[in-house]
PALUM-886796 format. One record per residue (C-alpha): x, y, z; residue number from 1; residue in three letters. Coordinates in Angstrom, 2 decimals. Layout:
<zadrens>
zadren east:X; north:Y; up:Z; num:NUM; residuo:ALA
...
</zadrens>
This chain:
<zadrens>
zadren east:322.67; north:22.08; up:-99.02; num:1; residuo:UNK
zadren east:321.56; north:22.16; up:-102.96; num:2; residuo:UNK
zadren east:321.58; north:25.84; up:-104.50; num:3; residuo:UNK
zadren east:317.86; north:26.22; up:-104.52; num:4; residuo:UNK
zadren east:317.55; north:24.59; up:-100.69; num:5; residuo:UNK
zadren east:314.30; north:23.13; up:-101.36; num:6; residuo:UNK
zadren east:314.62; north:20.29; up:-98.81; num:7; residuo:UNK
zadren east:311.36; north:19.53; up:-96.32; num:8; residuo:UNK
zadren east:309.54; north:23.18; up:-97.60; num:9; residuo:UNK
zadren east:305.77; north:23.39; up:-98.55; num:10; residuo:UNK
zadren east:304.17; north:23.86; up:-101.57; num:11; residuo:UNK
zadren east:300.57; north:24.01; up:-103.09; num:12; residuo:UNK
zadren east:301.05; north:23.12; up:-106.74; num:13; residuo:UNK
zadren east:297.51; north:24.67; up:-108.16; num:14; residuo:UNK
zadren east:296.81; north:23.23; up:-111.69; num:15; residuo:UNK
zadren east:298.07; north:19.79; up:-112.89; num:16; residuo:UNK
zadren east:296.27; north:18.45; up:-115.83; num:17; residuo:UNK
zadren east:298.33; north:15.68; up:-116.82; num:18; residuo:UNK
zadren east:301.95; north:14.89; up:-117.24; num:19; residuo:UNK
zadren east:302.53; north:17.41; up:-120.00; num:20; residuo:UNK
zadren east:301.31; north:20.23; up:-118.18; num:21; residuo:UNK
zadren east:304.08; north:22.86; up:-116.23; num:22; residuo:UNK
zadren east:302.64; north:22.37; up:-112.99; num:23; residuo:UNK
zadren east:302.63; north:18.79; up:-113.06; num:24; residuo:UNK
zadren east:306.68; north:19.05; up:-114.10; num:25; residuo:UNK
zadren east:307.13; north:21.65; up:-111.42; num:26; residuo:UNK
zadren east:305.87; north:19.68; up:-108.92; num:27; residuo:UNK
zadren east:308.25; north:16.71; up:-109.47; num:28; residuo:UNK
zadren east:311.15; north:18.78; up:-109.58; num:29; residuo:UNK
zadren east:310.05; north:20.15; up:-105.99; num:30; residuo:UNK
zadren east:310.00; north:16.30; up:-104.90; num:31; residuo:UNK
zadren east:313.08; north:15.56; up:-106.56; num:32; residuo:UNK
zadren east:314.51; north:18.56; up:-104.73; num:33; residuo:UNK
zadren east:313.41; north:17.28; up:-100.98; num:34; residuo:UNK
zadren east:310.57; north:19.60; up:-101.17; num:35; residuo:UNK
zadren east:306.90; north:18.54; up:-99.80; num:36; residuo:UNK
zadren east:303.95; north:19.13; up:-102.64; num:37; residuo:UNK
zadren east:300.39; north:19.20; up:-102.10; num:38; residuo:UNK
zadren east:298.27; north:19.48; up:-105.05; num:39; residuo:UNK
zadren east:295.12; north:21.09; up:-105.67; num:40; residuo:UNK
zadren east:293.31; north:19.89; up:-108.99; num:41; residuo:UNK
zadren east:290.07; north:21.41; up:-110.55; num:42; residuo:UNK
zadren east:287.65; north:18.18; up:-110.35; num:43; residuo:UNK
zadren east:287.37; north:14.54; up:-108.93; num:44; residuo:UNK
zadren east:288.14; north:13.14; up:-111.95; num:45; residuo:UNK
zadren east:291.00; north:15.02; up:-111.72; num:46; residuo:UNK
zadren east:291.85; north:13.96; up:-108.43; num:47; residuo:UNK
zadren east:291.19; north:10.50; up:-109.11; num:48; residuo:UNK
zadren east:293.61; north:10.42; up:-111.95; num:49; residuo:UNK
zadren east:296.55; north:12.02; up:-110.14; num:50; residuo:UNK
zadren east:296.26; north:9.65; up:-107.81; num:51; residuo:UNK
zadren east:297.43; north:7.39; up:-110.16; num:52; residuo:UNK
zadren east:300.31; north:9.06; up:-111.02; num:53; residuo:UNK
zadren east:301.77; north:10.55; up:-107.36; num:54; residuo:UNK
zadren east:302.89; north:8.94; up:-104.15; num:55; residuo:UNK
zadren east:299.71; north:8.30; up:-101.53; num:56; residuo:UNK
zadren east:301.12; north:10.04; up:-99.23; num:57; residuo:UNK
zadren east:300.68; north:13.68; up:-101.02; num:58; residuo:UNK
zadren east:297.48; north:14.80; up:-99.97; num:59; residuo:UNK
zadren east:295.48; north:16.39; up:-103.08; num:60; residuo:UNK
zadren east:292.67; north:18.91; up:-102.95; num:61; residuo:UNK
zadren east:290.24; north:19.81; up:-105.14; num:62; residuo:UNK
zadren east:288.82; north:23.13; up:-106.14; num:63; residuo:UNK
zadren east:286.96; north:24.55; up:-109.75; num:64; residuo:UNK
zadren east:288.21; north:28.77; up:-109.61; num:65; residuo:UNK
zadren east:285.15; north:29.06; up:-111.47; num:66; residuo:UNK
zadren east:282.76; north:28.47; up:-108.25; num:67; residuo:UNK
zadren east:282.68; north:30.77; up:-105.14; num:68; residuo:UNK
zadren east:281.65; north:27.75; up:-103.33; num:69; residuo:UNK
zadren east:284.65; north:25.85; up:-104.44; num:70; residuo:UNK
zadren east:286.94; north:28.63; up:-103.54; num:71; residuo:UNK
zadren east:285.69; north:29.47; up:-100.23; num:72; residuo:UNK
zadren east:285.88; north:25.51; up:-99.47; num:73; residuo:UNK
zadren east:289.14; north:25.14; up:-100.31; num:74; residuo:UNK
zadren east:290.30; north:27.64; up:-97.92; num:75; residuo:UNK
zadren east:288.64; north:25.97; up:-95.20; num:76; residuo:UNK
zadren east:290.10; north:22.60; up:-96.41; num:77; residuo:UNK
zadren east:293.48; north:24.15; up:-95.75; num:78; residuo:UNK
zadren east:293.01; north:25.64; up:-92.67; num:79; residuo:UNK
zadren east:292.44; north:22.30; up:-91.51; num:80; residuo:UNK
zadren east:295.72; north:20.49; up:-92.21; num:81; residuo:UNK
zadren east:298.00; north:20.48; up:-89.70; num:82; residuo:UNK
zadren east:300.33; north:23.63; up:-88.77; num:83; residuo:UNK
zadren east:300.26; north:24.57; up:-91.84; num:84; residuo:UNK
zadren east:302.89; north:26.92; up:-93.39; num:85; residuo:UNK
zadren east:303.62; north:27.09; up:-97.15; num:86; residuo:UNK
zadren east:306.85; north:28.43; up:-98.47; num:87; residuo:UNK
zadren east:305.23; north:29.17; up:-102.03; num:88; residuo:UNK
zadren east:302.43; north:28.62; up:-104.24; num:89; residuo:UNK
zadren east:302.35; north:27.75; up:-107.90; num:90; residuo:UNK
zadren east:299.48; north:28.63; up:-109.87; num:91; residuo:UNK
zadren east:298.64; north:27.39; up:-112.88; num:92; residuo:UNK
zadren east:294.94; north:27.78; up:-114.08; num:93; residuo:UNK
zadren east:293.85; north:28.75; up:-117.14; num:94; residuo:UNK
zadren east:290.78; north:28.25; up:-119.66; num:95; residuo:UNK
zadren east:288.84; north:29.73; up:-122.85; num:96; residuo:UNK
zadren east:285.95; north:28.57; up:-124.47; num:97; residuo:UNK
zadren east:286.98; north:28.04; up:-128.06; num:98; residuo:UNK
zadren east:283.86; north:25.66; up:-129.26; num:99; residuo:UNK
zadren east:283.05; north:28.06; up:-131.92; num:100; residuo:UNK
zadren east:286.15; north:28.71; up:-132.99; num:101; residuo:UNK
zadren east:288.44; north:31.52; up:-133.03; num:102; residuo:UNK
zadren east:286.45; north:35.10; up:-133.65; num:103; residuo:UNK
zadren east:287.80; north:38.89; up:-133.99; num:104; residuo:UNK
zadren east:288.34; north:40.47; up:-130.80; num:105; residuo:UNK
zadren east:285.27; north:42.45; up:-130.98; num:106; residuo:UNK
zadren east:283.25; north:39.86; up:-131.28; num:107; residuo:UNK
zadren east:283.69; north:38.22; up:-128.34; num:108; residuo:UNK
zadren east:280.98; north:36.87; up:-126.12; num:109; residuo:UNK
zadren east:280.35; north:38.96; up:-122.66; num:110; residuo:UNK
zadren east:280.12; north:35.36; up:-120.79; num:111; residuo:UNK
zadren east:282.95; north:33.46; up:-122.72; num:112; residuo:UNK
zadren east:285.46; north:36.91; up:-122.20; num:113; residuo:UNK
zadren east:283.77; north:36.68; up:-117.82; num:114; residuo:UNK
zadren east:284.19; north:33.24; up:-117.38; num:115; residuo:UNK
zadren east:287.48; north:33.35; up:-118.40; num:116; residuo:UNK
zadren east:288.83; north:35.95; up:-116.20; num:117; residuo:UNK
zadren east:287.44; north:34.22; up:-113.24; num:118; residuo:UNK
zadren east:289.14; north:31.67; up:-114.01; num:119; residuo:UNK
zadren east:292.27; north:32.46; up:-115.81; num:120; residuo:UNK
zadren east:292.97; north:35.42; up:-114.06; num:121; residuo:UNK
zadren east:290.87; north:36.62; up:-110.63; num:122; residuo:UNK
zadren east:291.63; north:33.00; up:-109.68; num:123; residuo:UNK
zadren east:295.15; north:34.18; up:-109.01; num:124; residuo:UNK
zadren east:293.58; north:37.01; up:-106.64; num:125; residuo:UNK
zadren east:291.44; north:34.71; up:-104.78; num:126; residuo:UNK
zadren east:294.11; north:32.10; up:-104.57; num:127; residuo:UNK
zadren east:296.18; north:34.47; up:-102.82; num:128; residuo:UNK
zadren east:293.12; north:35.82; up:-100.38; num:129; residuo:UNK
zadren east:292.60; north:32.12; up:-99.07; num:130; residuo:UNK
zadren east:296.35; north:31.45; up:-98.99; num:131; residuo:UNK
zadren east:297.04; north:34.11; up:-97.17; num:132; residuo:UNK
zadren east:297.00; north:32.61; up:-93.32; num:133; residuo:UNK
zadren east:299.36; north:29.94; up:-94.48; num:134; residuo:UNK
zadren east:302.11; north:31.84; up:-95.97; num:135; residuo:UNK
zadren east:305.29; north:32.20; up:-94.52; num:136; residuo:UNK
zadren east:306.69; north:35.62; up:-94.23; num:137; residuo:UNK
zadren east:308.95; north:35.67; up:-97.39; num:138; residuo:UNK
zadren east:307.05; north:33.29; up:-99.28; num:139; residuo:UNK
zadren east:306.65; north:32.89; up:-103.10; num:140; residuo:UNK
zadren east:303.78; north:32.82; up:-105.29; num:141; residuo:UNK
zadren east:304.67; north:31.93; up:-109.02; num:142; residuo:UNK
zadren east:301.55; north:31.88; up:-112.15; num:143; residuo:UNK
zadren east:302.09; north:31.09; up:-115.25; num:144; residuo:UNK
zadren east:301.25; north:33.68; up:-118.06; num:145; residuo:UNK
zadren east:302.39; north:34.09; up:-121.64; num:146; residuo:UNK
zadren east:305.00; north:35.66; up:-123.86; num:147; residuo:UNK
zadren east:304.49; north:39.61; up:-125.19; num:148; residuo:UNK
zadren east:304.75; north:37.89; up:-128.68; num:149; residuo:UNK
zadren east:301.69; north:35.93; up:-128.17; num:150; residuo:UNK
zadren east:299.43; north:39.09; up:-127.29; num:151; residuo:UNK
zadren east:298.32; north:39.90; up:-130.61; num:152; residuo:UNK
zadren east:298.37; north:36.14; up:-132.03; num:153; residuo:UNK
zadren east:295.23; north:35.79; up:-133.71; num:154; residuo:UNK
zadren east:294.58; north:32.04; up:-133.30; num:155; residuo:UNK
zadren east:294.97; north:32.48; up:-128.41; num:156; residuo:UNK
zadren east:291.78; north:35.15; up:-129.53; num:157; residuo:UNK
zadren east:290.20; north:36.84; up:-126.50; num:158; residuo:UNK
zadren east:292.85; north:34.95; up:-123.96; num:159; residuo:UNK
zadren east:296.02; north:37.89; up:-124.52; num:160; residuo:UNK
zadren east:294.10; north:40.84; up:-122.67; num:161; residuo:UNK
zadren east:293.21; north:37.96; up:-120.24; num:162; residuo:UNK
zadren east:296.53; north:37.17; up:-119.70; num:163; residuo:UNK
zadren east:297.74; north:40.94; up:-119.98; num:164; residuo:UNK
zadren east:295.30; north:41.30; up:-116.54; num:165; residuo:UNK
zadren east:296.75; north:37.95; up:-115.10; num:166; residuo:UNK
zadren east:300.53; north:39.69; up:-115.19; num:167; residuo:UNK
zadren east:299.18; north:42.96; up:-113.70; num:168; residuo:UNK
zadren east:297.32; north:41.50; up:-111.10; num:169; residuo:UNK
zadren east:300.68; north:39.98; up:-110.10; num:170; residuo:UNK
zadren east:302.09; north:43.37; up:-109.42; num:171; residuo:UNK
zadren east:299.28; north:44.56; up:-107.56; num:172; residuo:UNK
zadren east:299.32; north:41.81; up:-105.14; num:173; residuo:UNK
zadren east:302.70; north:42.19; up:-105.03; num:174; residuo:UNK
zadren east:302.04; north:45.53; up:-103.82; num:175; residuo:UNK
zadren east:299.17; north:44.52; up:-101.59; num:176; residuo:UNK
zadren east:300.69; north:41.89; up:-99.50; num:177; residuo:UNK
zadren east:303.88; north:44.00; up:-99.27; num:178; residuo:UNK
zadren east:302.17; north:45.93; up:-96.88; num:179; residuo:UNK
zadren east:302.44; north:43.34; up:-93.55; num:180; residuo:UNK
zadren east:304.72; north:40.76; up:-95.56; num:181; residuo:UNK
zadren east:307.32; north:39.86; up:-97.70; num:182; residuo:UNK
zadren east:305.33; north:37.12; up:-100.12; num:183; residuo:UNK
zadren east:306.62; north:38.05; up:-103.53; num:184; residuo:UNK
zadren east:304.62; north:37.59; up:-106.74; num:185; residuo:UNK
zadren east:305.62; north:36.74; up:-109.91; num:186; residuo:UNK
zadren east:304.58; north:35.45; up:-113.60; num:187; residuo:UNK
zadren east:306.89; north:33.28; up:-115.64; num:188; residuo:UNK
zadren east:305.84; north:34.99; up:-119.43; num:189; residuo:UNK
zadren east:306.54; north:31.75; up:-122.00; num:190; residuo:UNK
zadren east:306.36; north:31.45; up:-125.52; num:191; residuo:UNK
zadren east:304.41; north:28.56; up:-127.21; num:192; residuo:UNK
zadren east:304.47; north:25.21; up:-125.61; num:193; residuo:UNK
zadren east:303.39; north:21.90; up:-126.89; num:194; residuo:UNK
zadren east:300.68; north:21.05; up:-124.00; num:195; residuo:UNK
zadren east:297.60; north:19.28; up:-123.83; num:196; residuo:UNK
zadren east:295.74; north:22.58; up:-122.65; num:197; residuo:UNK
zadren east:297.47; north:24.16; up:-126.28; num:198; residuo:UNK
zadren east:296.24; north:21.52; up:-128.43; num:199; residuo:UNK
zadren east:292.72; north:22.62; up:-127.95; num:200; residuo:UNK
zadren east:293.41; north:26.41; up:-129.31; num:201; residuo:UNK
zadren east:292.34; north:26.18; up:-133.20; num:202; residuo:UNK
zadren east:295.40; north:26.78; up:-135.27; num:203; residuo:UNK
zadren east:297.57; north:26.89; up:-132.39; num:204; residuo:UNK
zadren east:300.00; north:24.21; up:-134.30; num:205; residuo:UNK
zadren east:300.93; north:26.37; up:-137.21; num:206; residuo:UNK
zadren east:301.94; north:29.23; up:-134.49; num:207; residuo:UNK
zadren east:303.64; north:27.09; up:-132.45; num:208; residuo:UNK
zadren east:305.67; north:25.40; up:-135.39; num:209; residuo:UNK
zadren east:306.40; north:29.08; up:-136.57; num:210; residuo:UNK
zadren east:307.58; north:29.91; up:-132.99; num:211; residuo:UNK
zadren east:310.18; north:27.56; up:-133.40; num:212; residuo:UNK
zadren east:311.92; north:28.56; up:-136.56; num:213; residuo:UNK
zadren east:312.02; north:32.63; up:-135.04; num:214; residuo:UNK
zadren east:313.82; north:31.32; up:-131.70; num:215; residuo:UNK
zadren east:317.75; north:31.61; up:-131.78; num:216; residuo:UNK
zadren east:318.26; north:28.12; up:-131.62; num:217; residuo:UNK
zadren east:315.80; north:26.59; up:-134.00; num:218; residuo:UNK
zadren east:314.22; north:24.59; up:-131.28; num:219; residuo:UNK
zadren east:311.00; north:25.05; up:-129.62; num:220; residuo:UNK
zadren east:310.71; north:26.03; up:-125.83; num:221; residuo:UNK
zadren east:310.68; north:23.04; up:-123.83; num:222; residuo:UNK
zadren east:307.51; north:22.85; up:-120.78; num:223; residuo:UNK
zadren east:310.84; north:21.52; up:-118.67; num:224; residuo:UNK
zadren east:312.57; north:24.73; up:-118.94; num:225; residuo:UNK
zadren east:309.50; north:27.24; up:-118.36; num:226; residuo:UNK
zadren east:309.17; north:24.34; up:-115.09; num:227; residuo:UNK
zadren east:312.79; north:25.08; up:-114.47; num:228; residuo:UNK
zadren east:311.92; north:28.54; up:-114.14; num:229; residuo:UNK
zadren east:309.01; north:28.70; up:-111.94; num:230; residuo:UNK
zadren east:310.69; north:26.37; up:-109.84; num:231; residuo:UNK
zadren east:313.99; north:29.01; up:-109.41; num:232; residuo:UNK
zadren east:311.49; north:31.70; up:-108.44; num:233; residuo:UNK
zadren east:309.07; north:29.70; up:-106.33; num:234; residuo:UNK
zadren east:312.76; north:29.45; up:-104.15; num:235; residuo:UNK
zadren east:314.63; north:31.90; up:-102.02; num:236; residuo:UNK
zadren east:317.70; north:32.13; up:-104.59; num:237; residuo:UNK
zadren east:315.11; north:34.49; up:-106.08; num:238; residuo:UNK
zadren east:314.56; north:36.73; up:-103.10; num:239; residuo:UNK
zadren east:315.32; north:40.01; up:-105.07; num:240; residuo:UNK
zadren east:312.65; north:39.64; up:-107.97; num:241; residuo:UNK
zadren east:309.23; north:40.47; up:-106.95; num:242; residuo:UNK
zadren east:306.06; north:42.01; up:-108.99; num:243; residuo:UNK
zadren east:308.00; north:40.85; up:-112.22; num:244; residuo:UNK
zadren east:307.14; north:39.41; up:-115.89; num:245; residuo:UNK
zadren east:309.73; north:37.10; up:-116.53; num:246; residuo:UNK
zadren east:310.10; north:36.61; up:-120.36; num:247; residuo:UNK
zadren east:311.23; north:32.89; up:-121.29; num:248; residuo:UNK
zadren east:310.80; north:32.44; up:-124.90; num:249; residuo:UNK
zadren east:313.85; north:30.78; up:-126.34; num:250; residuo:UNK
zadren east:315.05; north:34.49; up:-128.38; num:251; residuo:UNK
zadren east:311.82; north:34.31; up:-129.88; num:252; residuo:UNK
zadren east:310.78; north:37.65; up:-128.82; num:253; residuo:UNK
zadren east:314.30; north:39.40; up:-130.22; num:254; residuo:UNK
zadren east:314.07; north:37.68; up:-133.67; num:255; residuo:UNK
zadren east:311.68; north:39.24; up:-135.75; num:256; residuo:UNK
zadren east:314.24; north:39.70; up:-138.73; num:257; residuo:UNK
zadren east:315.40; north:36.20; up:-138.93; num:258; residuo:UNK
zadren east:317.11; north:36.35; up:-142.25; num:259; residuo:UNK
zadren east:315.15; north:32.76; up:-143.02; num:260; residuo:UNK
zadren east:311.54; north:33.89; up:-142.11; num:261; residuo:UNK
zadren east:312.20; north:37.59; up:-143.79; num:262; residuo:UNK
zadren east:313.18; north:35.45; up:-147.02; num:263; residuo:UNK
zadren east:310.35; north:32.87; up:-147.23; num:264; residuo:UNK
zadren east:307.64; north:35.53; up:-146.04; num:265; residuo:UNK
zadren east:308.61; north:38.27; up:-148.59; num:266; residuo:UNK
zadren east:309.59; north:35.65; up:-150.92; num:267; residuo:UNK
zadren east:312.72; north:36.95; up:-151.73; num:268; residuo:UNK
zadren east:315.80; north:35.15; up:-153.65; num:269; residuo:UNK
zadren east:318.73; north:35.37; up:-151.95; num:270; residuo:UNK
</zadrens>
């Protein structure tokens, strides 16, 4: 038996976009691992192109967080597979409307600021409501948020408190479900990532690039490694963390006073 003992368990992978994004590298590393994946993607060009990409065999449903409809359908597309019991959930859903560019906080729209918690962040609630039924007792549910760092980056705009309500909610569900089960909740928190989703955030290059240099290593965070991680706590080797923020960030976070970065921004001669 392999350390994580992911061999012939379920799991609803909520999110793929394409082969850069952490819930399509998650998933293969659940198949890799003997695990069984079915997908859920937001659209049916979506669906159409994972197909490409996956085994026919992996059944893959589809469902945009932004419609009630959609939501409500989904729920009764699982309840009609087959026995079905899930031993964890990823989700991995997230989206801002950045057409006209990045503004101050105040200045955000009242629809762009709704739409986005519906989908960003309630989505994880909901997700959870409909998933409910098909949980196994000690089950996992794993989203993906973002790095404390990132919360007052100027270029991710109105997304941070977004994301600041995505990580709470985890807790609170945490809490809610604890009541008649053991389904734990948690966020993996990770520091700038070269995605697709990210290449659409104006400016979001020179951030990320700037990332790099501040982590402990000099080299960026990898979307394998924040995989790695929500893989680890989508298992039951992580039975004892529930309701939690985990940080991965590469140092980042701890290396404000990088001699180099002090030097160059104060422009100071050594």
């Amino acid at each position: 038996m392999s350390f994580l003992n992911l061999k012939d368990k379920k799991f609803l992978v909520v999110g793929v976009a394409n082969r850069k994004s952490v819930a399509w590298i998650v998933a293969k590393i659940l198949e890799e691992e003997g695990a069984d994946v079915l997908y859920c993607v937001r659209s049916e060009k979506r669906r159409e192109e994972l197909s490409q990409l996956i085994a026919a065999k992996r059944k893959i449903l589809v469902c945009d967080f932004e419609k009630q409809k959609d939501v409500e359908k989904l729920g009764e597309s699982l309840s009609l597979l087959p026995d079905l019991q899930l031993d964890g959930v990823l989700h991995s859903i997230a989206f801002a409307n950045y057409s006209e560019g990045i503004k101050p906080f105040h200045e955000t729209k009242r629809e762009d600021f709704l739409q986005a918690t519906q989908i960003s962040s309630f989505s994880l609630v909901e997700l959870a409501r409909i998933c409910k039924p098909f949980l196994l007792h000690s089950s996992s549910v794993v989203t993906v948020g973002i790095s404390s760092t990132e919360v007052t980056a100027e270029n991710y705009g109105y997304m941070a408190p977004i994301k600041a309500s995505l990580e709470t909610s985890v807790r609170y569900l945490a809490k809610s479900f604890s009541q008649d089960s053991a389904v734990r909740f948690n966020s993996v928190n990770a520091g700038p990532l070269k995605t697709s989703a990210s290449a659409g955030i104006p400016g979001y290059l020179v951030n990320y690039l700037y990332a790099e240099k501040l982590t402990f290593r000099k080299k960026a965070l990898q979307t394998k490694e924040v995989a790695n991680l929500a893989v680890f706590l989508l298992s039951e080797v992580s039975s004892g963390i529930n309701g939690q923020g985990i940080v991965i960030d590469a140092g980042m976070g701890f290396n404000y006073f990088d001699q180099e970065i002090v030097q160059k921004s104060m422009q100071v001669d050594q």
